[in-house]
C-alpha positions in Angstrom: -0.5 -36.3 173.8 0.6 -39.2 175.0 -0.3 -38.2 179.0 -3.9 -37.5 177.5 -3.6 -41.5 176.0 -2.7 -42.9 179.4 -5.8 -41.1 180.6 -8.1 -42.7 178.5 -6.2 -45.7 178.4 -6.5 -45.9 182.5 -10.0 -44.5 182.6 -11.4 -47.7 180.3 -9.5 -49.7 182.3 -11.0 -48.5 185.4 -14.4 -48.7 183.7 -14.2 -52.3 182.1 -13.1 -52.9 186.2 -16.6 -51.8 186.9 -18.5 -53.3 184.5 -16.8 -56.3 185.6 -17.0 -56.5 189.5 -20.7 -54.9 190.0 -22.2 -57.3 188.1 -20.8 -59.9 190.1 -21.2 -57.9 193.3 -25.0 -57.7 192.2 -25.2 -61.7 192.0 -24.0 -62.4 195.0 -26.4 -60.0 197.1 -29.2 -61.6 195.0 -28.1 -65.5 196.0 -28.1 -64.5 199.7 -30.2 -67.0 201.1 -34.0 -66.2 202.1 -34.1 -67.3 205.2 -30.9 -66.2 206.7 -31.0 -64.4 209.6 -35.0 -65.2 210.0 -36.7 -66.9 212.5 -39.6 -69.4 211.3 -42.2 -70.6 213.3 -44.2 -74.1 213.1 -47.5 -74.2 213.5 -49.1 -77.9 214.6 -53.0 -77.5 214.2 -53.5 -80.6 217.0 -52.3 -80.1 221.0 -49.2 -81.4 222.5 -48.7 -85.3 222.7 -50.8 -86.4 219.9 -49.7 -87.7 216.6 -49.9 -85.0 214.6 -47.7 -83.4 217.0 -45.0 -85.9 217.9 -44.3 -86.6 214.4 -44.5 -82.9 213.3 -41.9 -82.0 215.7 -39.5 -84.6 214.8 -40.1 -83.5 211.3 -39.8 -79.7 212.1 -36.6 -80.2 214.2 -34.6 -82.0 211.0 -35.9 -79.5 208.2 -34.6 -76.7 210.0 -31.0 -77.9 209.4 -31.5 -78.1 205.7 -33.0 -74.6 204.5 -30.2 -72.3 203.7 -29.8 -69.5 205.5 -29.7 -71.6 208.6 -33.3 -70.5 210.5 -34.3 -70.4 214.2 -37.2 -72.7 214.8 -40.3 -72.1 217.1 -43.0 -75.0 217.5 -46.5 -73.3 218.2 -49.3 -75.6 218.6 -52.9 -74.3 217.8 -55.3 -77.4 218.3 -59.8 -77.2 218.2 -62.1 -78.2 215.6 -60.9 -81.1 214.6 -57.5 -79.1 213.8 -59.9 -76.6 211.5 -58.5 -73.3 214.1 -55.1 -73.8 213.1 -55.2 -74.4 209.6 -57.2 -71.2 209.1 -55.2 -69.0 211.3 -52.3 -70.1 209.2 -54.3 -68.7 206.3 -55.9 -65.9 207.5 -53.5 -63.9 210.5 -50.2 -65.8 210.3 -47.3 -64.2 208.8 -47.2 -64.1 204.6 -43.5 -64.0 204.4 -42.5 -67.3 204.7 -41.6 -67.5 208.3 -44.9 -69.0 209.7 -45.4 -72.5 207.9 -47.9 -75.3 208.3 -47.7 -78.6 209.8 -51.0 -79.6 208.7 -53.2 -82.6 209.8 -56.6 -83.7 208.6 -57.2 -80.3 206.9 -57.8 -81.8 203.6 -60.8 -83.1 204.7 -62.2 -80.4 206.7 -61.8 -78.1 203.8 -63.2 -80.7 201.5 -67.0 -81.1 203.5 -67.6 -78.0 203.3 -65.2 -75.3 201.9 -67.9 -72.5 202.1 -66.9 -72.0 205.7 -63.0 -71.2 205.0 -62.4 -67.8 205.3 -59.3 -68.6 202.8 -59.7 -70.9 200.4 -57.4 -73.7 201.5 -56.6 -75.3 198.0 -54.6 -71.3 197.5 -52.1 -72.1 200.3 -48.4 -73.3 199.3 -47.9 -76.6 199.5 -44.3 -77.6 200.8 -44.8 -81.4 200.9 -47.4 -83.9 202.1 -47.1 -87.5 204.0 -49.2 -90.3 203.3 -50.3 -92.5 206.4 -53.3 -94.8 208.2 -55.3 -94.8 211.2 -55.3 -97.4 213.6 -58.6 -98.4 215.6 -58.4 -100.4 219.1 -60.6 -101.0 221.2 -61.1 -102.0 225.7 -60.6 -105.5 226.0 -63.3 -105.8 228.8 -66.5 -104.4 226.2 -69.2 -107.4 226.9 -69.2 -109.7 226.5 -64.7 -109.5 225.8 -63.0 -108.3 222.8 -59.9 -110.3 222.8 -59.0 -110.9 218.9 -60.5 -108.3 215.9 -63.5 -110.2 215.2 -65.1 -110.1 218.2 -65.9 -106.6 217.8 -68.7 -108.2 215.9 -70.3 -108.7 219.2 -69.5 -105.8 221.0 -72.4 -104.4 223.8 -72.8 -101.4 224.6 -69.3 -99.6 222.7 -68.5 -95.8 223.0 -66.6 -95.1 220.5 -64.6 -91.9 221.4 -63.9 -89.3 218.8 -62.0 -85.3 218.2 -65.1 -83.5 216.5 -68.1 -85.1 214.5 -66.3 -84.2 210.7 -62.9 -85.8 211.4 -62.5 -88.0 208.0 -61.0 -90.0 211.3 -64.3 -90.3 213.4 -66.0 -90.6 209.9 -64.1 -93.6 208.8 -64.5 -95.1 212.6 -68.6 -94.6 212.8 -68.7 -96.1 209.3 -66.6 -99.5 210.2 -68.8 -99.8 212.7 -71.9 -99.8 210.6 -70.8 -101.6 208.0 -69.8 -104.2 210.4 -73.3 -103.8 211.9 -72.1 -103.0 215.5 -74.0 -101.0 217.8 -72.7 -98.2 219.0 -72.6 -94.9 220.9 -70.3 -91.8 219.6 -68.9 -89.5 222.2 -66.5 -86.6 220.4 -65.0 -82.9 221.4 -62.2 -84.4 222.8 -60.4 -81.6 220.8 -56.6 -83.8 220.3 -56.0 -87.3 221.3 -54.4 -87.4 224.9 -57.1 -86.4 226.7 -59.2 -89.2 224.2 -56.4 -91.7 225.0 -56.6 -91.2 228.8 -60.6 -91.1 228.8 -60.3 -94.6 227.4 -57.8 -95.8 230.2 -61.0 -94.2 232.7 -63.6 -96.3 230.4 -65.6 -93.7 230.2 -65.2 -94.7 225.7 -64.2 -97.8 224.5 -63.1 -97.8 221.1 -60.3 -94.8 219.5 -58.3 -94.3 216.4 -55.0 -93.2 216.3 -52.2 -92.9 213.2 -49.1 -94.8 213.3 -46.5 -92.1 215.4 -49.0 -91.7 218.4 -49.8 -95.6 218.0 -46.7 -96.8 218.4 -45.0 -94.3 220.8 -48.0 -94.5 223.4 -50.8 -96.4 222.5 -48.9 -99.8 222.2 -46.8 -99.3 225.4 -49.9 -98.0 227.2 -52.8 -99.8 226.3 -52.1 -102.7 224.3 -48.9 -104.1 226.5 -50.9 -103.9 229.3 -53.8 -105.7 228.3 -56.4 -102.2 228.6 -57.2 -102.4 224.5 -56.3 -104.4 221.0 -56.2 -103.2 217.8 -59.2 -104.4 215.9 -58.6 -102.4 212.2 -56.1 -100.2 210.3 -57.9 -97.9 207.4 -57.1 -99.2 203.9 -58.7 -99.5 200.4 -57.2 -101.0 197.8 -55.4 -97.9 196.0 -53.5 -95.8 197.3 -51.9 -98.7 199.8 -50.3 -97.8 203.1 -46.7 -96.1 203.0 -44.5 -99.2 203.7 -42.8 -99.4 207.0 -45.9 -98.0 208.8 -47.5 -101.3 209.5 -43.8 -103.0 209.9 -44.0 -105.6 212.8 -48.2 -105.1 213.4 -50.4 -107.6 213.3 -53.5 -105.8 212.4 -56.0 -106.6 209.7 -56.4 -103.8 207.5 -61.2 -103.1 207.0 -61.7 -104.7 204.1 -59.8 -108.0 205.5 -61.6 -107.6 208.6 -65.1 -107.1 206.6 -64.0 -110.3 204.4 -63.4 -112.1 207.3 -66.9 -111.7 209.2 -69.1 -110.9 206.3 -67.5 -113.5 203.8 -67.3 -110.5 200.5 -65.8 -107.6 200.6 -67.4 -104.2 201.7 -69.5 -102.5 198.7 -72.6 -100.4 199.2 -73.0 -96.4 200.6 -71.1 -96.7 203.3 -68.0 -98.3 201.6 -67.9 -95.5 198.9 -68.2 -93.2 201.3 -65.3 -94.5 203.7 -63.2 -95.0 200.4 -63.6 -90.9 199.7 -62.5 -90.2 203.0 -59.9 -93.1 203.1 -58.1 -91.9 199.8 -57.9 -88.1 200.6 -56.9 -88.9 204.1 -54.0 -91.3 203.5 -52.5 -89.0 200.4 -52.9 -85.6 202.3 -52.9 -86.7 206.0 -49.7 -84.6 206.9 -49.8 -81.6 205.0 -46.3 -78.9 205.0 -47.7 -75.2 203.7 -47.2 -71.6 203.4 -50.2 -69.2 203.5 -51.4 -67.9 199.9 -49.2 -65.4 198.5 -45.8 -66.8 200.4 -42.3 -65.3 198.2 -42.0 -67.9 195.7 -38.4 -67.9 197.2 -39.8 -69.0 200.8 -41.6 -71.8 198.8 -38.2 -73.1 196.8 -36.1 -72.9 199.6 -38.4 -75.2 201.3 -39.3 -77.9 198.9 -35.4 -78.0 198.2 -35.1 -78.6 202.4 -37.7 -81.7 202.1 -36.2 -83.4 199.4 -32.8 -83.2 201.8 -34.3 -84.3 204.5 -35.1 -87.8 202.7 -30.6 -88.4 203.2 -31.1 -87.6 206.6 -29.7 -90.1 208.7 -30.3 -88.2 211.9 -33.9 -87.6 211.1 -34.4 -91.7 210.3 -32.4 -92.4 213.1 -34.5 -90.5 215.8 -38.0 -91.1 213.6 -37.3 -95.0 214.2 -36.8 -94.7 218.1 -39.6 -92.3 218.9 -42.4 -93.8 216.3 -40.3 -96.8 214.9 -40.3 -96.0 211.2 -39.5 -93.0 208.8 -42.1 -90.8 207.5 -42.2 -90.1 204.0 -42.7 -86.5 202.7 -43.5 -85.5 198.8 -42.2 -82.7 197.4 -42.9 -81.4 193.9 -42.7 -78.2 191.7 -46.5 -78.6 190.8 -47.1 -79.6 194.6 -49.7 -77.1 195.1 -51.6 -78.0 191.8 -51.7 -81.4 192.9 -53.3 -81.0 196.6 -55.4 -78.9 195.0 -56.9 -81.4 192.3 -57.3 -84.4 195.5 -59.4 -82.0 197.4 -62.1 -82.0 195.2 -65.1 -84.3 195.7 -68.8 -84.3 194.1 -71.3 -82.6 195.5 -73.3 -85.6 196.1 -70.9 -87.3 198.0 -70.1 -84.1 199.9 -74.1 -84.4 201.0 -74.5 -87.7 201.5 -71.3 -88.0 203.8 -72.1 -84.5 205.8 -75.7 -86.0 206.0 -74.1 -88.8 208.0 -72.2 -86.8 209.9 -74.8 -85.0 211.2 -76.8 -88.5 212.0 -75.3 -89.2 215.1 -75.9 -92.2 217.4 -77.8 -91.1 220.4 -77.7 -92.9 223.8 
């Protein structure tokens, strides 16, 4: 009898043992990291050597360190229409696991014009984080009869203006400056990503180009604006939402509407300014968008966002952001990211018409 009770009585031991340790054995598979032993890959929708790439490696190159699970990272760069090829390969042929992400520029727009002609609907990807920012117009110092300070540009004769593809919100915002300003002009774009814009300005063969802050700094200034080739004339602003402090830190640049003030004596109002202020506000809240296809593991998602708002303590990532485009990007985060892109991409129809009816009204030589 009492061999038959230590039976029992070591049996239930052995079982309340179990019950015990698989639980936990369970738990700790589960919090395995997503992304260990993975390999992710960054895909920049611009060419090597432009903004959107300088500052999207940088960025890349930090956030690796902080998703758990420690990552490889590959940087792909898929640039051409206006950075429209990349975004949609992301959505349509890239990997739906979380190991092909998004570093996004200008998409916001290019879905926005016209989203009939996304093959996935861009407002269903995963939005990691987004970055506010500016663009930055400069022009050739030697456009007749001499643009040496911003309001000369007022009598410019005979201006190119250079451009990536005739739906950029940055082109857009560029051509419309220019006519609210009521300067003549000639528009040259395909350049498909900014160096090969950049060095067709060096040649002459366009005069005026925009670029944002990273690319300005890093290669315009030391480039074109040390040597005397170009000066800025404009930065992009509106009123609401203002520039992400630190951008502009050290520039001397009139933001448009001081610029307008300046030479017109009001400020801008009329078609063209509501039209530059729809572009202007989706472009400076969404200009740098982080995303996973539609459908990404809600896992691959968390990790992420978690990895971004890390990444704002990174001292290494300020550190080398301030020496290659002297200041520190800001990236968002939020649970409801995705929600929230999706609600700024929305514009009226009739302002979708009127601005893709400009767009297609292109100044001829």
């Amino acid at each position: 009898m009492k061999e038959i009770r230590a039976r029992v009585t070591f049996a239930a031991i052995c079982a309340t043992i179990c019950a015990v340790v698989s639980p936990g054995v369970t738990v700790a598979a589960a919090q395995q990291p997503y992304y260990k032993g993975k390999r992710i890959s960054v895909l920049i929708n611009f060419a090597a050597g432009g903004p959107a790439d300088i500052e999207s490696r940088i960025f890349a190159r930090h956030l690796v360190k902080h998703i758990d699970g420690a990552p490889n990272l590959v940087i792909q760069n898929m640039d051409g229409a206006g950075g429209l090829i990349g975004a949609q390969y992301l959505g349509e042929v890239a990997a739906k696991d979380g190991t092909a992400i998004g570093a996004l520029t200008g998409a916001a727009w290019i879905y926005a014009s016209d989203p009939a002609r996304w093959r996935v609907d861009f407002r269903k990807y995963e939005f990691i984080a987004r970055s506010p920012s500016t663009t930055i117009h400069f022009v050739r110092t030697d456009v007749p009869p001499g643009i040496k300070t911003p309001e000369d540009i007022i009598k410019a004769q005979g201006l190119i203006g250079g451009g990536l593809s005739a739906d950029t919100s940055k082109d857009l915002r560029m051509r419309l400056g220019l006519d609210m300003l009521g300067v003549p002009y000639q528009y040259v774009t395909g350049y498909r990503s900014s160096p090969p814009a950049r060095l067709a300005l060096q040649r002459g063969e366009i005069h005026m180009f925009a670029e944002s802050p990273p690319s300005y700094r890093s290669v315009v200034v030391p480039q074109l604006i040390a040597s005397g080739i170009a000066i800025p004339v404009w930065y992009d602003e509106v009123a609401d939402p203002p520039v992400p402090s630190g951008q502009l830190e050290g520039l001397s640049i009139p933001s448009f509407p001081q610029l307008y003030k300046k030479l017109k004596g009001t400020m801008p109002s009329g078609e063209y300014w509501e039209a530059y202020r729809t572009l202007y506000e989706m472009n400076n809240s969404l200009l740098r968008l982080v995303a996973l296809p539609p459908g990404a593991p809600r896992e691959a998602v968390e990790a992420l966002r978690r990895a971004v708002t890390r990444l704002a303590h990174d001292k290494e990532f300020a550190a080398e952001s301030k020496k290659v485009i002297e200041y520190v990007p800001e990236y968002e985060t939020a649970p409801d990211l995705t929600e929230q892109v999706g609600k700024v991409m929305v514009v009226t129809p009739k302002m979708r018409d009127y601005i893709n009816a400009y767009m297609r009204n292109v100044p001829k030589k």
